[in-house]
N, C-alpha and C positions, 0 to 999 in steps of 0.2 A: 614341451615338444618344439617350441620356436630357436631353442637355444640347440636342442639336437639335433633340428633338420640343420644347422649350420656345422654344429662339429663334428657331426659324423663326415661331412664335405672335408671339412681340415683333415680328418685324421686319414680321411682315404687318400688326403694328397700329402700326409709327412710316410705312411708308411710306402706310398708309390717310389717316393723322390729318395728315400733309403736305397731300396735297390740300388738305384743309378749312382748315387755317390758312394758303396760301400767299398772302393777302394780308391777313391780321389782324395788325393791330400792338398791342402791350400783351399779352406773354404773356411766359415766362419758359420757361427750361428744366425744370425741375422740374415745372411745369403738366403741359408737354408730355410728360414721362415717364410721368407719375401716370396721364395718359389717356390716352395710345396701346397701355401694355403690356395691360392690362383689354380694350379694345378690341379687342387684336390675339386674345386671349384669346376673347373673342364671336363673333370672322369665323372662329376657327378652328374653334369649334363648329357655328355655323354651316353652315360649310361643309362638314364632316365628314359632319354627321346628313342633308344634304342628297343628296350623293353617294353616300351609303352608305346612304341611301333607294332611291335609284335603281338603284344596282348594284354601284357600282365597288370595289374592293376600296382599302385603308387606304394604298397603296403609292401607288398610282394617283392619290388625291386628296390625300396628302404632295407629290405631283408636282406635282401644279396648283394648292399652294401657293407654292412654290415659282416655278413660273413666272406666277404673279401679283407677289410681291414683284418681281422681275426686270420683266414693264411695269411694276406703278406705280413704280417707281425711274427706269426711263428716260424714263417719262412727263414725273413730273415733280420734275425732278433738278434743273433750271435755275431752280425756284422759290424765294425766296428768304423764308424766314421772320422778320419779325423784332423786333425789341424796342422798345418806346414809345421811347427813344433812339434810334432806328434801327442798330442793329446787331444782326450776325446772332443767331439762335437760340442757335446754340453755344459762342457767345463770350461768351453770358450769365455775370458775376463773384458767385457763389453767396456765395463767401467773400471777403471785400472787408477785409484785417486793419486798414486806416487809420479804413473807417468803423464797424468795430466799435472799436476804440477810442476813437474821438471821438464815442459815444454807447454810453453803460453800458447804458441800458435796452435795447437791441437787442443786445449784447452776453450781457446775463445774461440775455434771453428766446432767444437762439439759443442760451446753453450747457444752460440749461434743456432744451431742446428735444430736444438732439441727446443729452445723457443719458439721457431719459424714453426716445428710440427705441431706444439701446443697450441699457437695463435692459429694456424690453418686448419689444423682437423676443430678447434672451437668455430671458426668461418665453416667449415662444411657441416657441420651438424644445424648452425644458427642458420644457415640458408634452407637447409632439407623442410626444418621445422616452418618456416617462413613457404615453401613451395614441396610438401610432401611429396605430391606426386612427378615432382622434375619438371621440368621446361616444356615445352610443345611436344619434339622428337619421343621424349619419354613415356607421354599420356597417351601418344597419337596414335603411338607406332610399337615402342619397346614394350613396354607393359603392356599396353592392348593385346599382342597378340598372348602373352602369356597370361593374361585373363582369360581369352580363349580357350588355351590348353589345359587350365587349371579349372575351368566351367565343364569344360565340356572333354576331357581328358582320353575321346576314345573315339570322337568326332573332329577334332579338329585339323583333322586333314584337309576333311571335305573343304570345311569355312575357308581353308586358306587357300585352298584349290579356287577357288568362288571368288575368291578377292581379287578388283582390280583396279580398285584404287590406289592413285600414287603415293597418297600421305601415310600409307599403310605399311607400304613395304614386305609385303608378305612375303617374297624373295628373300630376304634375309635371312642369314643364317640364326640356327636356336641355342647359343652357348647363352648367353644373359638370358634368352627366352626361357630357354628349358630348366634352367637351375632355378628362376625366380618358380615357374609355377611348380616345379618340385615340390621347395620347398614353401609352397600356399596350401598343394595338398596334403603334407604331410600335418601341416600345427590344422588345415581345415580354416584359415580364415587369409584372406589379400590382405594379411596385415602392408601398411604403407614401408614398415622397417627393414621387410627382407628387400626389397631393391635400395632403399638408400644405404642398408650394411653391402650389399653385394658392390655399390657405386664406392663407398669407402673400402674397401679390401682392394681394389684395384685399383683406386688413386694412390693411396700409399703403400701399395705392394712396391709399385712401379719407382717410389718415391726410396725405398727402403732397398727394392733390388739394387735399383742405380751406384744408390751409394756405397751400396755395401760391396757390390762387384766391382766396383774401380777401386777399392780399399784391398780387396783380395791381389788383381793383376797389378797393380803398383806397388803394393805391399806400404801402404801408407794411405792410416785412417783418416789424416786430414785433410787429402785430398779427393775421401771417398766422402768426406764433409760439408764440403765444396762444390762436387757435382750436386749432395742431394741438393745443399739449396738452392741450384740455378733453379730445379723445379720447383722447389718450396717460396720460393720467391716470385715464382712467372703470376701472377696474378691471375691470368686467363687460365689458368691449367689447372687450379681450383675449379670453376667454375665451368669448366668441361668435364669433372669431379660428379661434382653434387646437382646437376643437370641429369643425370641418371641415363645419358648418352653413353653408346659402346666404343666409341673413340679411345676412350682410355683403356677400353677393355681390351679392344685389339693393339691400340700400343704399349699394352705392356708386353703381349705375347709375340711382338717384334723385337721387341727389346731382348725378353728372355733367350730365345729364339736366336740372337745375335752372340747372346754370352756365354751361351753352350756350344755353341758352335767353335767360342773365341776357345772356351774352355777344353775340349774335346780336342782341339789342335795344339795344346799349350805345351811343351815338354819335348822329347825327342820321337813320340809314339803316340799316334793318333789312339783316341780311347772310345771305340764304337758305339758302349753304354753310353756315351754322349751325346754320341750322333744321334742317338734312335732317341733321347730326350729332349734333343735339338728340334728333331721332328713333329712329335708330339706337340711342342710346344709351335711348331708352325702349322700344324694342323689344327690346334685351336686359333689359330689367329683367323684362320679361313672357316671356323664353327661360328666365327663370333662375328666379323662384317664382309661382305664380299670382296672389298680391298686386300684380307687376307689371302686369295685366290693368286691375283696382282705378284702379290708378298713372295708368295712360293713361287710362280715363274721366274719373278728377278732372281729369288736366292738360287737356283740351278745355275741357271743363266751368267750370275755373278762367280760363281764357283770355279769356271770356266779357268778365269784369269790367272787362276793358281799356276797353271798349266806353263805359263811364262816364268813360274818360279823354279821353287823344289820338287814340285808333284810331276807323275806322268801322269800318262790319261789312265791307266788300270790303278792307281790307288785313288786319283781322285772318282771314278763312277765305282768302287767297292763305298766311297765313302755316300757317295748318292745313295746306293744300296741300304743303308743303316737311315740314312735319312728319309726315303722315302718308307719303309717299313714303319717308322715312327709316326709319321704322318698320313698312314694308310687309313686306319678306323674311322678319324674327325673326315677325309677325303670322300669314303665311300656316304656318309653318313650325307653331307655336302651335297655329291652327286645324287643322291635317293630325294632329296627336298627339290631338288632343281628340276631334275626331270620329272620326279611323279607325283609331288604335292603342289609348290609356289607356281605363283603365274610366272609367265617370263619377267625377266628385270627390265625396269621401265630406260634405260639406255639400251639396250638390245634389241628391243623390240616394236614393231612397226619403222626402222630405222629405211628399210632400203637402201635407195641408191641417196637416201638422204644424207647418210656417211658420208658416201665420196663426195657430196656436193660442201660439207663443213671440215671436210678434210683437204680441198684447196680452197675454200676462203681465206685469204689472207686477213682479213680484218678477221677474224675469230682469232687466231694469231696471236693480233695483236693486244687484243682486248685482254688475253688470256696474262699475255707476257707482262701489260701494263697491271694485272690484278697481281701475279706472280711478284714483281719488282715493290708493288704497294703492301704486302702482306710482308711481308721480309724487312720491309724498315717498321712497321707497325705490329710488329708479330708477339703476342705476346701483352700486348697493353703494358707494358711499361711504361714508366715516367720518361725513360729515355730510350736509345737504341742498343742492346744492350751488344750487339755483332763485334765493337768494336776492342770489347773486353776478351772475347776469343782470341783475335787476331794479337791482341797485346798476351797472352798465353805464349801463344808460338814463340812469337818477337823474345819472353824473357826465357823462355824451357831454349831457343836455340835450336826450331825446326819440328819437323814431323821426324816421327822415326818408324817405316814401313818394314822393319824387321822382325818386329815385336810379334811373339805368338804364331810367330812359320807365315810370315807375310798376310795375317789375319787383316789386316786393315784392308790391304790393298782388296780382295772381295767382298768385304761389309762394305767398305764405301763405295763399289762399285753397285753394290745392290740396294745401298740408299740413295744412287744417281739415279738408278733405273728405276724408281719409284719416282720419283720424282717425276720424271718421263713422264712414264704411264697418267702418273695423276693430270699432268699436261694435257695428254691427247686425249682423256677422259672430260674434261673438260673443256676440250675443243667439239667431241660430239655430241655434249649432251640436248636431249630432245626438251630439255627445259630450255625456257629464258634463260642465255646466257648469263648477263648481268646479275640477275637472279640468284642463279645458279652458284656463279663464282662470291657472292656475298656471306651466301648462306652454309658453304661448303669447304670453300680453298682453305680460311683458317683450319678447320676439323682437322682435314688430312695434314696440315703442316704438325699440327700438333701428336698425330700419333707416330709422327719422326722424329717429335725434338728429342722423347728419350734416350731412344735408340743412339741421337746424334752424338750429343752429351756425350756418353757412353765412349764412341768412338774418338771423339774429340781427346779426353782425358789419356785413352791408352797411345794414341797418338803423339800426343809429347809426353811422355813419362819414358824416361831411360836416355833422353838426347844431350851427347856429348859433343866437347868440340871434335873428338876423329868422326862420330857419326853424323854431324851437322854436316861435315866436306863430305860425304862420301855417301849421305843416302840419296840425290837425285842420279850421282856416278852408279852406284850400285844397282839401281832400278833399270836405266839404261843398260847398263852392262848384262842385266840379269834375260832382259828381254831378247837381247841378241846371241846368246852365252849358246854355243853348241852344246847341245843333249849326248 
């Protein structure tokens, strides 16, 4: 039973994620792995905290798992997935031994690659084993409540209604919650495994999406190689891993989030089924930490900017349209916790005019800005700074190139500015010790960007020549002022 309460999760998120790619060409196996299993992970929650809202006991809605996989399978069985070569999904050739020999550079970045995964997923097992139940956050807060819900599975509203303790967090959204006590009820026992498997499926989803989606949009594995191991190598991004903290959890479904987006705008013809995936997939980001909330503002918000390109305003709010329908379910689900079960969130709440008095402190400010500037050269525990190998990126690819993908860049980076923000003035109010606060914190949030960043970074200089190195700041300019 331990091993089904997780696969039947996978399988509801490879037959979900079928749908959505049944006519998208240019994808890979591996893509396809890295985002259905996650996914299937979120419908499970979903689904769980939904029916188990309403009534039904754990048995019940394992069933009507179950006979979901079974329609979307017959649904749509006959769909054919498949690859920029047209050939199927599964016949994808991962390991290709003729053309790893007949190019070294691909060769030494794939052994590279598959080393770093061996030596880090051995590091995240030998830490779990060493700290079962994860770090503080994890015992405190993350699993606690889903002890809760998995003890008391018909009660635990009330409890979290009743909670007002700050280490607790009962505000928080139920995507890691709801999927761990799922699946405690299902096998009947807390075994310590279902959260450290749930903490690995989302450290190396993220690890696996990465790479495998910049291999897809640059159409070059070595370089989809290369981004995974900037993760596989960050040392600290292990260890916000196997900590059993939702950090990774919600940065991977920003990341995702960002690639569906990239993908859905990719070609001559926005692809709806994408957008409404894209959503989905930002709706679990906001199932899973409050910062997801944050996440979906900026992304509207940042979408905006299109506006200055190609788009008018009626194709880009048809394309809000697809995205918010995706992201409706995880939203409503969201607002039913906040309003009628969790206590208020402990920045919100008893704040008053205590806001505005931390919102003209200049030393809050500064305090903020000097922690922001110290996390950025220390980001990551590296042995060195690693920022200055990005900018030597640029310096040899020959520029950014903001054309790629219908001017996709130019709204992911403006919605990974706008985070950034937020996370600022979020920590300019906080009703904790600032100090505190910023020690304990500012890494976490840097970290569930760096994906996403990566990501952006890679499609960014991939395709820059010398006519588009002269002409993509001319072009941006020009673009901005260009009569409609």
């Amino acid at each position: 039973m331990f091993f089904l309460s997780i696969i039947t999760s996978l399988l509801l998120g490879f037959t979900f994620c079928h749908f959505f790619f049944k006519k998208i060409k240019s994808i890979n196996l591996r893509f396809f792995i890295n985002l259905s299993i996650p996914i299937g992970i979120g419908i499970s929650s979903i689904v769980f905290i939904f029916f188990n809202l309403i009534g039904f006991s754990s048995s019940i809605i394992f069933l009507i798992e179950i006979v979901s996989i079974i329609f979307l399978y017959l649904k749509f069985r006959n769909y054919r997935i498949k690859t920029s070569q047209e050939k199927l999904l599964y016949q994808y050739e991962w390991f290709n031994l003729n053309k790893l020999l007949l190019n070294p550079v691909l060769l030494i970045a794939t052994l590279m690659y598959l080393y770093s995964w061996i030596m880090d997923s051995g590091i995240f097992f030998f830490d779990s084993i060493q700290n079962p139940h994860g770090l503080w956050d994890a015992w405190s807060c993350w699993n606690l409540i889903s002890r809760f819900i998995s003890r008391a599975p018909h009660d635990w509203p009330t409890l979290l209604h009743q909670m007002n303790a700050i280490d607790f967090h009962p505000d928080y959204p139920l995507l890691q919650r709801g999927f761990i006590a799922r699946c405690w009820l299902l096998i009947g026992d807390e075994s310590v495994w279902i959260p450290i498997l749930s903490a690995f499926i989302f450290t190396f989803c993220t690890i696996g999406l990465l790479s495998s989606s910049v291999s897809v949009f640059t159409n070059n594995k070595t370089e989809g190689f290369i981004a995974g191991l900037v993760l596989l190598c960050t040392p600290f991004f292990m260890v916000m891993g196997d900590s059993q903290y939702a950090d990774n959890t919600v940065g991977y479904f920003f990341l995702a989030t960002i690639v569906l987006l990239t993908l859905a705008r990719r070609g001559h013809s926005v692809k709806p089924n994408l957008l409404i995936a894209a959503g989905i997939s930002a709706g679990f980001a906001a199932w899973s930490k409050n910062e997801g909330l944050l996440f979906i503002a900026c992304l509207f918000v940042s979408q905006l900017t299109l506006l200055f390109f190609h788009k008018n305003h009626r194709e880009l709010f048809t394309e809000f349209k697809y995205l918010f329908i995706g992201m409706l379910p995880a939203l409503i689900l969201v607002a039913y916790l906040k309003i009628f079960i969790a206590p208020p969130n402990q920045i919100m709440s008893d704040q008053g005019f205590k806001t505005f008095s931390k919102l003209t402190d200049s030393s809050r400010y500064a305090m903020v800005w000097h922690w922001f500037v110290y996390q950025f050269s220390s980001f990551g525990k590296w042995a060195f700074n690693p920022w200055w190998l990005f900018l030597l990126g640029i310096l040899f690819k020959g520029g950014i190139n903001i054309k790629n993908n219908n001017y996709s860049f130019v709204s992911n980076f403006t919605c990974f500015l706008l985070m950034l923000v937020g996370f600022f003035f979020i920590e300019v109010i906080t009703p904790l010790g600032l100090r505190y606060y910023l020690a304990t914190s500012l890494h976490r949030l840097f970290f569930q960007l760096f994906p996403t960043f990566i990501f952006m970074y890679f499609l960014a200089i991939n395709g820059t020549s010398s006519d588009s190195r002269k002409n993509n700041i001319a072009s941006l300019i020009g673009n901005l002022f260009k009569k409609r």
